[in-house]
N, C-alpha and C positions, 0 to 999 in steps of 0.2 A: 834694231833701228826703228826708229817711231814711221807710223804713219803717218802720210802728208792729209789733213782733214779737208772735207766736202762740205758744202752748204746746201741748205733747206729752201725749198721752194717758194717759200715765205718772202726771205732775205734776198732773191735775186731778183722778184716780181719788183719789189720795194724800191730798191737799187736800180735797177731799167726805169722805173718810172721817175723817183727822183731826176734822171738822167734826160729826162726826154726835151726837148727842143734846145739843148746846152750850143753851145757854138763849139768849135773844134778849139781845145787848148793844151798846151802843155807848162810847167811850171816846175819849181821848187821853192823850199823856204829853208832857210840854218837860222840855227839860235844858241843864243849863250847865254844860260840862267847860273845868278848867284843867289841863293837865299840863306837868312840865321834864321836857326829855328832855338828856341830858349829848353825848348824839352823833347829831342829829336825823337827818343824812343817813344816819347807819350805815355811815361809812367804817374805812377799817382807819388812815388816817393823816389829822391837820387837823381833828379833832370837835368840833363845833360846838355848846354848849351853847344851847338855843333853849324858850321857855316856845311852845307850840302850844292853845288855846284851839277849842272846837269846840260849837256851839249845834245843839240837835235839836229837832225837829216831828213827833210821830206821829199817826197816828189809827186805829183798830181798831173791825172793826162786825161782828155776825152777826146775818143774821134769817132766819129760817123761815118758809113756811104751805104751804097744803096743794099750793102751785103749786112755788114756787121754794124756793133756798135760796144764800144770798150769808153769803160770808165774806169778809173784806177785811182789811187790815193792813200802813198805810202809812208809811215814816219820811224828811224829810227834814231834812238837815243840811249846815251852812255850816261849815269850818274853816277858822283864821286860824293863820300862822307871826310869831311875832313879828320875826323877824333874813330874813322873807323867802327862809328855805332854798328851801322852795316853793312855786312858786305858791296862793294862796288857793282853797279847792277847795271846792264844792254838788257837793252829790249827792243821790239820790232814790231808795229801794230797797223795797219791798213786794210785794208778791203780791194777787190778786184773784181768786176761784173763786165763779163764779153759772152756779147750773143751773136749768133753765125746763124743768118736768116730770119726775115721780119713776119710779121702777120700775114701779107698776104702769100707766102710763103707756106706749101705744104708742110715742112719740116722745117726742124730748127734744132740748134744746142744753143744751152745755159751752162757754162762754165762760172765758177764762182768762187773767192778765198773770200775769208772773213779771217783775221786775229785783232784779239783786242784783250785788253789786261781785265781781271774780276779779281775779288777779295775769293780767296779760298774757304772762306764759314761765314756766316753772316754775323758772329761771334764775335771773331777776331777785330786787332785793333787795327785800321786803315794804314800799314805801315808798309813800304818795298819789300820787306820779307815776306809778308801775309799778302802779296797777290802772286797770282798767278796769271797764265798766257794761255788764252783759249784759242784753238786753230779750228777752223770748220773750211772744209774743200769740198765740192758739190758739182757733178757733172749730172745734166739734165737734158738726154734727145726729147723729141716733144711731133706729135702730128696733130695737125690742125685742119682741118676742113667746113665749109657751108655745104649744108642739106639744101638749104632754101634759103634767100634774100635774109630771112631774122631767125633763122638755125644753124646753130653751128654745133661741133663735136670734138671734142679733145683727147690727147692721153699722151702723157707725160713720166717718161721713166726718172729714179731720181738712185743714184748713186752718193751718198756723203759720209766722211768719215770727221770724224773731231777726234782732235788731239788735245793733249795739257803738254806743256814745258812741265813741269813739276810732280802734277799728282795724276801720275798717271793711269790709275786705277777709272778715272773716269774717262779715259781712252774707247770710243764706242765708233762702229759701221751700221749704217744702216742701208737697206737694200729696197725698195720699191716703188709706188708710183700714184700717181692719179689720173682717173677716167672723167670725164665730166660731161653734158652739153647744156648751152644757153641759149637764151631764146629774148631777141632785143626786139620792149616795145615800143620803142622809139630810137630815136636818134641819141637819145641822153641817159635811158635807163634799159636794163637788161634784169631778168630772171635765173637762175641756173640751179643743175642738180651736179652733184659731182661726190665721188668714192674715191678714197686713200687705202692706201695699204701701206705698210712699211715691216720690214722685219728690222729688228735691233739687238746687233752682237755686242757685246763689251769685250774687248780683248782678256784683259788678265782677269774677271769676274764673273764667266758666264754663267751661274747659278740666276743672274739680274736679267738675263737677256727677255724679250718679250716681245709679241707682235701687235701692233697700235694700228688700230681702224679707225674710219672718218666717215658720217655720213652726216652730210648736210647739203640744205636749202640755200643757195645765194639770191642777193637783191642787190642791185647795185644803179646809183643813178648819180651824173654826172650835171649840175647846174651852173646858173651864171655862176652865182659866189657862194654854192653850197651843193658839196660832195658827200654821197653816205653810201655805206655797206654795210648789208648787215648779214652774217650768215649765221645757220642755226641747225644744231642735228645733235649727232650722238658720237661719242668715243666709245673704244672699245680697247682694251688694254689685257693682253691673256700672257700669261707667263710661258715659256718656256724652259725656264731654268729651274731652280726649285720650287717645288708644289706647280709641276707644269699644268697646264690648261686651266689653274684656276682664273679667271676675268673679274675685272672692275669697269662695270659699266657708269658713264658720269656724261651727264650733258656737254653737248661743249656750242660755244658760239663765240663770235666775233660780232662787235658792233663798233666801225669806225665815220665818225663826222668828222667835217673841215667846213668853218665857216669865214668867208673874207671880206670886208669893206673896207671902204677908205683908210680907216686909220685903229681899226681891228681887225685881228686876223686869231679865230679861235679851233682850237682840236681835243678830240675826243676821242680816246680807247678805252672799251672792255672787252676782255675775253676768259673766257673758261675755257682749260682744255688739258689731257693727258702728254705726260712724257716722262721724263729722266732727268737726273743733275746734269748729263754730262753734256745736251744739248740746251739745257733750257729753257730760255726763250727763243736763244738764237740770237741774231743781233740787237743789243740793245738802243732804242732810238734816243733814250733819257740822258745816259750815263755822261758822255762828252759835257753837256752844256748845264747838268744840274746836279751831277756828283752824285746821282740813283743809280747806280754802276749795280749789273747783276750783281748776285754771288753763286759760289758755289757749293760741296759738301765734300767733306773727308769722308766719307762713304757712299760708294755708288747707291742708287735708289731707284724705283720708281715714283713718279709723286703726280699730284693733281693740281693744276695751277691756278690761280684767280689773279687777274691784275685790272688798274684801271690806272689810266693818265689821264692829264687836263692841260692844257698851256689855254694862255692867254696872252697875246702882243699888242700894246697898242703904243700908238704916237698921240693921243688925246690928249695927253696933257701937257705937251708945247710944244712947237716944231722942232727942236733941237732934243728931245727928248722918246725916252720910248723904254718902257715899261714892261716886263717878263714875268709874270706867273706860273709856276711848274707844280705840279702835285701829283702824287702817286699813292697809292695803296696795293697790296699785292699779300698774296695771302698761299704756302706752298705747303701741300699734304704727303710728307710722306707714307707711302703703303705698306713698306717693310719693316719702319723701325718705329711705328706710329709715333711720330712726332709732329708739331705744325710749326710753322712759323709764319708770323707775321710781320710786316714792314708796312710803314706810314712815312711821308715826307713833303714837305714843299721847301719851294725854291723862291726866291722872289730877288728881283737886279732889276736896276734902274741908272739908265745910261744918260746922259746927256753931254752934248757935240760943243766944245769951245768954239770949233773952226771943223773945216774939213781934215784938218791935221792933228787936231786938239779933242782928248774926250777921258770922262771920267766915270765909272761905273760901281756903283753901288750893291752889292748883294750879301743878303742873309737865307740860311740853309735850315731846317732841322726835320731831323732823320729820328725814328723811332721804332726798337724794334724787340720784337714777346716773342717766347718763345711757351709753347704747351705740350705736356708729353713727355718731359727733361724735368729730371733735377739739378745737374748740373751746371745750368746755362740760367743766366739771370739776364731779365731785360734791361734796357736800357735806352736813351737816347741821345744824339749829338744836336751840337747848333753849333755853327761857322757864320761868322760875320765876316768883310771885309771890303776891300777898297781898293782899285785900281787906275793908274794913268797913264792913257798912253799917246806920245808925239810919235806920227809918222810923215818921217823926211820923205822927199818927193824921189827921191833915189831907190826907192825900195826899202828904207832904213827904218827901223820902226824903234822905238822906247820905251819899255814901258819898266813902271814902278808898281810895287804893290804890296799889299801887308794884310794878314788874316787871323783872327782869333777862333782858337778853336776848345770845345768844353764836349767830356761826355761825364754823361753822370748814370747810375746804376745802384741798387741796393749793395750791390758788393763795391765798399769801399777801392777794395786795390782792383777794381775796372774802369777806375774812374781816372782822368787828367783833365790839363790844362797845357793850353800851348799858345802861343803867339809865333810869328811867321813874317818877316818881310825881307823883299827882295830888289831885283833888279833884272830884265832879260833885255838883252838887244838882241834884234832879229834882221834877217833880211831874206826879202821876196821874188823872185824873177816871173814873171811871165812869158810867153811866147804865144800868139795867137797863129 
């Protein structure tokens, strides 16, 4: 029977914070999508025109008191192929963050679910067969205390296991924790030191297994309309599986900005750092709203990660309008099978409001991606344009219309397609405050 999976320390800080001065709600949404697709498989010869119909289930909840604090936000969905390209596919993807005891609070647990769907190779072609269902579950006690008015001290156990539906060779446990203390010089900014440890089992693989150290310097400072963090040290990655105790020592940092005005609102990620396929970044922030959805690997790994994001929002260009910039680059080393991959992309949508019920949105995509270290594997990249409208009735009814072209192109002829997409979903919303 599979393991139920845990989340990383990372993804429930993330989550608690997103979450912080929310009002109490509860909610759902159901939807009914029908779309044609003219080349369902996405092949480059034989395209299969196929209508694909797809039914959804959500449900969304936050409540506060002076103990706990639960956020939650769950969706799932049934799709059907009409000509049976492929198989008929359920799927299940939400997130769950509950904390039991707040800051001033000696103790505390972080309880945490993450599942969300990834392309299984970063190769493969963006199709319901070629993804996969990543489970990460994550229990987290924690003790907290002040030395002194601007010192404080921490340590945080971390229990997480990830799971795959699928490919389950990248089924991994990991076991350990972080030490840290901070030192705030002010009211807005704070200093800190802090050590990780983690050991990491792979269930069916453990030749991969390895222990991953963290030592770094934090900086963090909180302003009117401009937030940054930056931390900075070393990774430390030693095998225990084959060729045990050999290590791969590799910088690692973290630099995050948030910048806000009136009718700009700008962010910033880089980070370098060690890990594995089978966690690897963790929850992805991109993937929902600009289609930079992790990926995965058909072979467990250790690897070395490099990423960086950019958005940009603004309403500058009319009051009914508002404008979305997305960009990535990300760059992954694996250790055992010396191979790299590289990914590039941006995103760009532009919305504009008929009415409060009336709106139309604009967006184009492209995705680029090398691979080095392979012969096998040829690069390639995609572009997606498209167009969407949606009326929402005052009942909770929503409408929306929409149609997408889609292109990849590659030196290898039969990796390449073409496809066009348009559809129809009706939806509808409840609330309950």
């Amino acid at each position: 029977m599979k393991r139920i999976s845990l989340l990383a320390l990372s993804v429930v800080c993330a989550s608690a914070s997103a979450a912080e001065n929310q009002p109490n709600k509860l909610g759902g949404t159901f939807s009914a999508t029908a779309e044609e697709s003219d080349n369902a498989l996405r092949t480059t010869d034989d395209a299969i025109s196929e209508r694909q119909d797809r039914l959804l289930a959500g449900l969304f909840a936050f409540y506060e008191n002076d103990l706990l604090e639960l956020d939650t936000d769950y969706t799932a969905e049934k799709k059907y192929f009409e000509k049976e390209s492929q198989s008929d596919r359920d799927a299940w993807t939400g997130r769950t963050s509950l904390r039991l005891g707040k800051d001033h609070h000696l103790f505390d647990l972080r309880v945490s679910h993450l599942r969300q769907k990834q392309l299984v190779s970063a190769e493969l072609v963006e199709l319901d067969k070629n993804l996969d269902e990543k489970q990460i579950l994550s229990a987290q006690p924690g003790f907290h205390t002040k030395l002194t008015p601007v010192d404080a001290i921490y340590l945080q156990g971390n229990l997480t296991e990830v799971d795959y539906r699928f490919e389950e060779l990248n089924n991994s446990r990991r076991e350990g924790g972080v030490a840290g203390w901070s030192h705030a010089f002010s009211s807005v900014d704070s200093l800190g030191i802090y050590f990780s440890h983690t050991d990491v089992d792979f269930e069916f693989v453990p030749q991969v297994d390895y222990r991953l150290q963290y030592y770094a310097l934090s900086y963090t400072a909180q302003l009117r309309q401009l937030g940054y963090k930056f931390d900075l040290g070393q990774s430390r990655m030693e095998s225990q599986g084959d060729n045990a105790g050999e290590a791969e020592t590799n910088p690692y940092y973290l630099a995050q900005l948030d910048y806000s005005t009136g009718y700009h609102q700008w962010s910033l990620t880089l980070t370098e750092r060690g890990g594995d396929t089978s966690m690897g970044l963790g929850e992805d922030s991109l993937g929902d709203s600009t289609g930079f959805g992790q990926t995965g690997s058909l072979r467990p790994d250790r690897i070395n990660m490099q990423r960086a994001t950019i958005s940009w929002t603004t309403q500058a260009l009319c009051l009914r309008c508002q404008l979305n910039i997305n960009a990535f680059t990300e760059k992954r080393e694996y250790l055992s099978q010396h191979k790299d991959e590289e990914g590039n992309g941006m995103a760009v949508s532009l919305g504009y409001r008929f009415s409060n019920a009336a709106s139309v949105n604009l967006r184009a995509l492209r995705r680029d991606q090398a691979f080095e270290g392979v012969t096998n594997l040829e690069d390639f990249f995609v572009n997606q344009v498209g167009v969407d409208y949606v009326y929402n009735f005052s009942s909770g009814i929503a409408l929306r219309v929409f149609a997408s072209e889609f292109q990849r192109r590659s030196d290898t002829p039969s990796q390449e397609y073409d496809e066009v997409r348009f559809g129809v979903t009706l939806s509808y919303q409840f609330n309950q405050i």
